[in-house]
PyMOL CGO cylinders between C-alpha atoms (Angstrom):
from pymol import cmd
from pymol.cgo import CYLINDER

trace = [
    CYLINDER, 219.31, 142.88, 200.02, 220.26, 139.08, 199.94, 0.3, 1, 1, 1, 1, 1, 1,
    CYLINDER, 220.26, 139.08, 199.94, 223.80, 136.92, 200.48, 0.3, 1, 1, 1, 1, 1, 1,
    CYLINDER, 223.80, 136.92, 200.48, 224.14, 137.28, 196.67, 0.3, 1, 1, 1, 1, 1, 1,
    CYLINDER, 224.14, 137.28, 196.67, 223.72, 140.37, 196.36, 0.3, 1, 1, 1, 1, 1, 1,
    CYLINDER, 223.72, 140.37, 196.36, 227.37, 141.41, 198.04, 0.3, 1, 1, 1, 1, 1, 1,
    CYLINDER, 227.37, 141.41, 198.04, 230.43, 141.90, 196.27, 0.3, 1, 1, 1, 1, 1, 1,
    CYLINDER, 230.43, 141.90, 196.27, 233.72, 140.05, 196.79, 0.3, 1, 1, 1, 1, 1, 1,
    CYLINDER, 233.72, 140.05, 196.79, 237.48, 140.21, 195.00, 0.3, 1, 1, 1, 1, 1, 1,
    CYLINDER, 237.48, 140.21, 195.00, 238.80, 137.13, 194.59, 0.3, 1, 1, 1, 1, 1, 1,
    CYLINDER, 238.80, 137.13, 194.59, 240.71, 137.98, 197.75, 0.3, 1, 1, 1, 1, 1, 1,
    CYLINDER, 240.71, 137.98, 197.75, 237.88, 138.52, 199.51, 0.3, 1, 1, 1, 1, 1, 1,
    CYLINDER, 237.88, 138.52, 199.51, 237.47, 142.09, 199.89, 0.3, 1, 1, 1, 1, 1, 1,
    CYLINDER, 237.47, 142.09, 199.89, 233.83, 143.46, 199.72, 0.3, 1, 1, 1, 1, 1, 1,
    CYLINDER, 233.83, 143.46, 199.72, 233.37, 145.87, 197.52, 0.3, 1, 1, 1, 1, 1, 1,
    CYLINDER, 233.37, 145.87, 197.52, 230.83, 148.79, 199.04, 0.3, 1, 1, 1, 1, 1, 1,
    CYLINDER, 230.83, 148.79, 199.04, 229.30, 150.10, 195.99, 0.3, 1, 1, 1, 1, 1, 1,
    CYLINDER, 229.30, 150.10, 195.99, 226.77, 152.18, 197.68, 0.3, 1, 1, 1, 1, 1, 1,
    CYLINDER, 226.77, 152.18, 197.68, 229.24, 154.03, 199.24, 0.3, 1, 1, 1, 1, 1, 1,
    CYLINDER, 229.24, 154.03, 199.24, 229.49, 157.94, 197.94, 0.3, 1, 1, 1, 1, 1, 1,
    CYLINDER, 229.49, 157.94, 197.94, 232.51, 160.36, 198.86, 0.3, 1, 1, 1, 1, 1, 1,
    CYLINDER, 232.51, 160.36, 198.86, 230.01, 162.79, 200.01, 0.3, 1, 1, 1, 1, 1, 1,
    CYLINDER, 230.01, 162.79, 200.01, 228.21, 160.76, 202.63, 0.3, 1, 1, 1, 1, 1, 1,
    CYLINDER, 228.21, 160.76, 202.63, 230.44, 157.95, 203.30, 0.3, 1, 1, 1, 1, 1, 1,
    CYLINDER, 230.44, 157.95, 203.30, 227.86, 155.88, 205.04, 0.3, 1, 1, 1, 1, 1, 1,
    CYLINDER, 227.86, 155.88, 205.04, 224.97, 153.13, 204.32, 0.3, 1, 1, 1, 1, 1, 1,
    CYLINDER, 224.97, 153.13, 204.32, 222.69, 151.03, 205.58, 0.3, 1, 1, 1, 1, 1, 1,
    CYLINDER, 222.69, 151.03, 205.58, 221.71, 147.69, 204.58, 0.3, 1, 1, 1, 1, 1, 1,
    CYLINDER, 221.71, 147.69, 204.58, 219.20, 144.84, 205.61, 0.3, 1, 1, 1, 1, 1, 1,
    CYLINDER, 219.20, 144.84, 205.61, 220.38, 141.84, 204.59, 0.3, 1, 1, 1, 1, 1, 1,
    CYLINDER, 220.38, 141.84, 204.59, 217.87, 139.12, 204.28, 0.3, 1, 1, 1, 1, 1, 1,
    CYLINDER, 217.87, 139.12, 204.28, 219.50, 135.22, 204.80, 0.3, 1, 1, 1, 1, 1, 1,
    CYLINDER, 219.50, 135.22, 204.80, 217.96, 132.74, 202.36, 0.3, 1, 1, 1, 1, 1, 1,
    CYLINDER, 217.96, 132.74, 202.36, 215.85, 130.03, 203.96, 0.3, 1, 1, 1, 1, 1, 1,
    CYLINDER, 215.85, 130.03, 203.96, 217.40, 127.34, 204.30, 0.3, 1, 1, 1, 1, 1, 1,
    CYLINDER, 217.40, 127.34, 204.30, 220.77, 128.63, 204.23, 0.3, 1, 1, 1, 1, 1, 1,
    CYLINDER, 220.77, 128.63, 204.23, 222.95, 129.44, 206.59, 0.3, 1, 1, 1, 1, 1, 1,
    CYLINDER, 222.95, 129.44, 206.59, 225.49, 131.59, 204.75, 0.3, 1, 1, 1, 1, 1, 1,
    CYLINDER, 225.49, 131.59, 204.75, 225.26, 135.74, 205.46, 0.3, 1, 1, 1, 1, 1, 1,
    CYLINDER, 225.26, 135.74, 205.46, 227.62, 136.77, 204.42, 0.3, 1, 1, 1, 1, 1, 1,
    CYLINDER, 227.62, 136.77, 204.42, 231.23, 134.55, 203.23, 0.3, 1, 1, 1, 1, 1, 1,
    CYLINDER, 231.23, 134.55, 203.23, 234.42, 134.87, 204.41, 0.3, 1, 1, 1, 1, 1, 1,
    CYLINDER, 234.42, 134.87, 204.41, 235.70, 139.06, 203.68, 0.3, 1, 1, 1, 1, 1, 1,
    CYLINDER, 235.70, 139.06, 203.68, 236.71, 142.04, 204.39, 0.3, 1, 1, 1, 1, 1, 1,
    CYLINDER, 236.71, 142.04, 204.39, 236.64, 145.83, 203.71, 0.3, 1, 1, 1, 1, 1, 1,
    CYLINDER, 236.64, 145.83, 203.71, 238.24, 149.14, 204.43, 0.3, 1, 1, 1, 1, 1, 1,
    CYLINDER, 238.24, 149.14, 204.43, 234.96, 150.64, 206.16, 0.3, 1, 1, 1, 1, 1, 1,
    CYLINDER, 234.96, 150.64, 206.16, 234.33, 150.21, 209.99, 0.3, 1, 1, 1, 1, 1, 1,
    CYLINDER, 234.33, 150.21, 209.99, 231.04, 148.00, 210.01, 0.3, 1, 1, 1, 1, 1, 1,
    CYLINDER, 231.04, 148.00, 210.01, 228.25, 147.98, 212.78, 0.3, 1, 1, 1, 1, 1, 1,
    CYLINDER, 228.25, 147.98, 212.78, 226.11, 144.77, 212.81, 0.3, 1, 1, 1, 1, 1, 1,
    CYLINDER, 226.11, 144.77, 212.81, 222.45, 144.71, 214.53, 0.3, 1, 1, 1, 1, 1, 1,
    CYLINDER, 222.45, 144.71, 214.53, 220.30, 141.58, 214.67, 0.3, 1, 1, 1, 1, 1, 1,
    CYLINDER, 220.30, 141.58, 214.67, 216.65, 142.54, 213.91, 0.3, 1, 1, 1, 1, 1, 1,
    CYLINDER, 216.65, 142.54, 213.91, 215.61, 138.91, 214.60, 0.3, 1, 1, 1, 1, 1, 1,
    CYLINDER, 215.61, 138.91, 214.60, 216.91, 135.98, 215.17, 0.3, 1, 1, 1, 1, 1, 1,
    CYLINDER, 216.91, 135.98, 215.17, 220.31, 135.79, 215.86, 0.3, 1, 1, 1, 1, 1, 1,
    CYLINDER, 220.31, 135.79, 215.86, 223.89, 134.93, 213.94, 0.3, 1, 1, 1, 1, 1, 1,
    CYLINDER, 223.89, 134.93, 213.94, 226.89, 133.36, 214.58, 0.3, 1, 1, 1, 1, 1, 1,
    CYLINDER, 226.89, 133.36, 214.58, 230.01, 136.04, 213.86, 0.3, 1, 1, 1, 1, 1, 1,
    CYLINDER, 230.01, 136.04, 213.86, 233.38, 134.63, 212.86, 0.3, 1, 1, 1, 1, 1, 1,
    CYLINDER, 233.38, 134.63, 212.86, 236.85, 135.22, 212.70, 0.3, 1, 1, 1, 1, 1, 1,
    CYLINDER, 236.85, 135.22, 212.70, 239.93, 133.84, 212.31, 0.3, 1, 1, 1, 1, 1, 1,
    CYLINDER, 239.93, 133.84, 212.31, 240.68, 133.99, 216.11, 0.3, 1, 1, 1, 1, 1, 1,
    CYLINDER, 240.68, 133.99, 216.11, 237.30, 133.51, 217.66, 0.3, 1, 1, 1, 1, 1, 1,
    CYLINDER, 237.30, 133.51, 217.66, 233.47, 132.86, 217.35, 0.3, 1, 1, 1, 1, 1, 1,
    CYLINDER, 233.47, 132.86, 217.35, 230.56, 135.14, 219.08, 0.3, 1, 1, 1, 1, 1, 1,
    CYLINDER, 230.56, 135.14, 219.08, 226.89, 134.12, 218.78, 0.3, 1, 1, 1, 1, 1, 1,
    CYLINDER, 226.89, 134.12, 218.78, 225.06, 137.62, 218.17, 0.3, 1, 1, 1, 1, 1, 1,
    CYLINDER, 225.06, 137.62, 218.17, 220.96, 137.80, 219.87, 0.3, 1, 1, 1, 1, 1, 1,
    CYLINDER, 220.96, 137.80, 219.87, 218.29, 139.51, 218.50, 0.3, 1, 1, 1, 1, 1, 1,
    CYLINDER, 218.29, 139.51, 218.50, 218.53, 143.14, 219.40, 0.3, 1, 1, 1, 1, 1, 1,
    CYLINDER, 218.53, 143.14, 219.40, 222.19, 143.19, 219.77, 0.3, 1, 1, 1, 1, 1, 1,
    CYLINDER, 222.19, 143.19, 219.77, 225.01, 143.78, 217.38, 0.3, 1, 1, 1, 1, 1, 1,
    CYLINDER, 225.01, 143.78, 217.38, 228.59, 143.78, 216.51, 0.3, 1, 1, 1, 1, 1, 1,
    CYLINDER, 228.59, 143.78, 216.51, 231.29, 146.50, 215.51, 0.3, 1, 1, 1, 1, 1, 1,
    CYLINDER, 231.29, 146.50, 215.51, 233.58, 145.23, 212.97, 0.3, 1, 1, 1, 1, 1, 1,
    CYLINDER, 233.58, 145.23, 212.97, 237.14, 147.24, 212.59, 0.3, 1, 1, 1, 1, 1, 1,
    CYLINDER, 237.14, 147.24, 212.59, 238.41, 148.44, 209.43, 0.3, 1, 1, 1, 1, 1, 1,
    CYLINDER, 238.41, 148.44, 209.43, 240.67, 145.56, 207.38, 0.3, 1, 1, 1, 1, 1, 1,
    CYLINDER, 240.67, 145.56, 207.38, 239.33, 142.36, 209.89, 0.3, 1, 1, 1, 1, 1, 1,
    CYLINDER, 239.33, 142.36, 209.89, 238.54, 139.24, 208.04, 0.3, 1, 1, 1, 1, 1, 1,
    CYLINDER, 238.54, 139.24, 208.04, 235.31, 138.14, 209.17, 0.3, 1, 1, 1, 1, 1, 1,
    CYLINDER, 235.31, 138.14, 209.17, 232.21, 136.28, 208.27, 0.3, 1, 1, 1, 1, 1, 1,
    CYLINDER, 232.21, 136.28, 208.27, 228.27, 135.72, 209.22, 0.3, 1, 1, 1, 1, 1, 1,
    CYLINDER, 228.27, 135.72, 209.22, 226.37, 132.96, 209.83, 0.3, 1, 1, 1, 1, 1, 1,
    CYLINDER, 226.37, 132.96, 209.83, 222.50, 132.39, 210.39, 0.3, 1, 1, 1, 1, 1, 1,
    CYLINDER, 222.50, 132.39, 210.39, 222.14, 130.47, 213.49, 0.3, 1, 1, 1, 1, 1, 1,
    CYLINDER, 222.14, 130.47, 213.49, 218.92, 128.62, 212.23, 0.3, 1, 1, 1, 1, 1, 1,
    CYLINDER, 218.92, 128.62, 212.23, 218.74, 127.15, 208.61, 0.3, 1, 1, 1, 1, 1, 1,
    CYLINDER, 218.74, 127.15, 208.61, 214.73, 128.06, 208.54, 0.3, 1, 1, 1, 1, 1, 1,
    CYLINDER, 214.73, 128.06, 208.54, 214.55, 131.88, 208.55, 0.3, 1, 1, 1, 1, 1, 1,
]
cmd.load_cgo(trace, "trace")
């Protein structure tokens, strides 16, 4: 999966369309475009998120701080938190 292939409102809430009522959970690998920086834009969604770094590493955001995220570590993300992802190097 790639940045473009995500799903934002127009206020920024990401729609999980993989999500079934059955087995309310999913894993994606999302792929950064090279060159670009951008992960994922500025969002948010009802769903508690986990974030692991394969490789590389990215820069987490939100409104009231910034965390730079390593390869082999990861982030939880609580239900309803504004938040975005970065690529910390434009050549991946």
């Amino acid at each position: 999966m790639f940045p473009e292939d995500l799903i934002f409102t127009s206020n920024k809430h990401e729609k999980i369309f993989e999500m079934e009522p059955e087995y309310p959970y999913i894993i994606r690998n999302v792929y950064p475009q090279r060159g670009k920086s951008l992960i994922a834009p500025w969002h948010w969604h009802e769903e508690l998120e986990l974030v692991y770094v394969k490789k590389g590493a990215v820069t987490y955001n939100t409104p009231q701080m910034s965390l730079q995220i390593q390869e082999k570590d990861g982030v939880f993300t609580n239900s309803n938190v504004l938040h975005e992802f970065l690529s910390c190097k434009t050549d991946t």
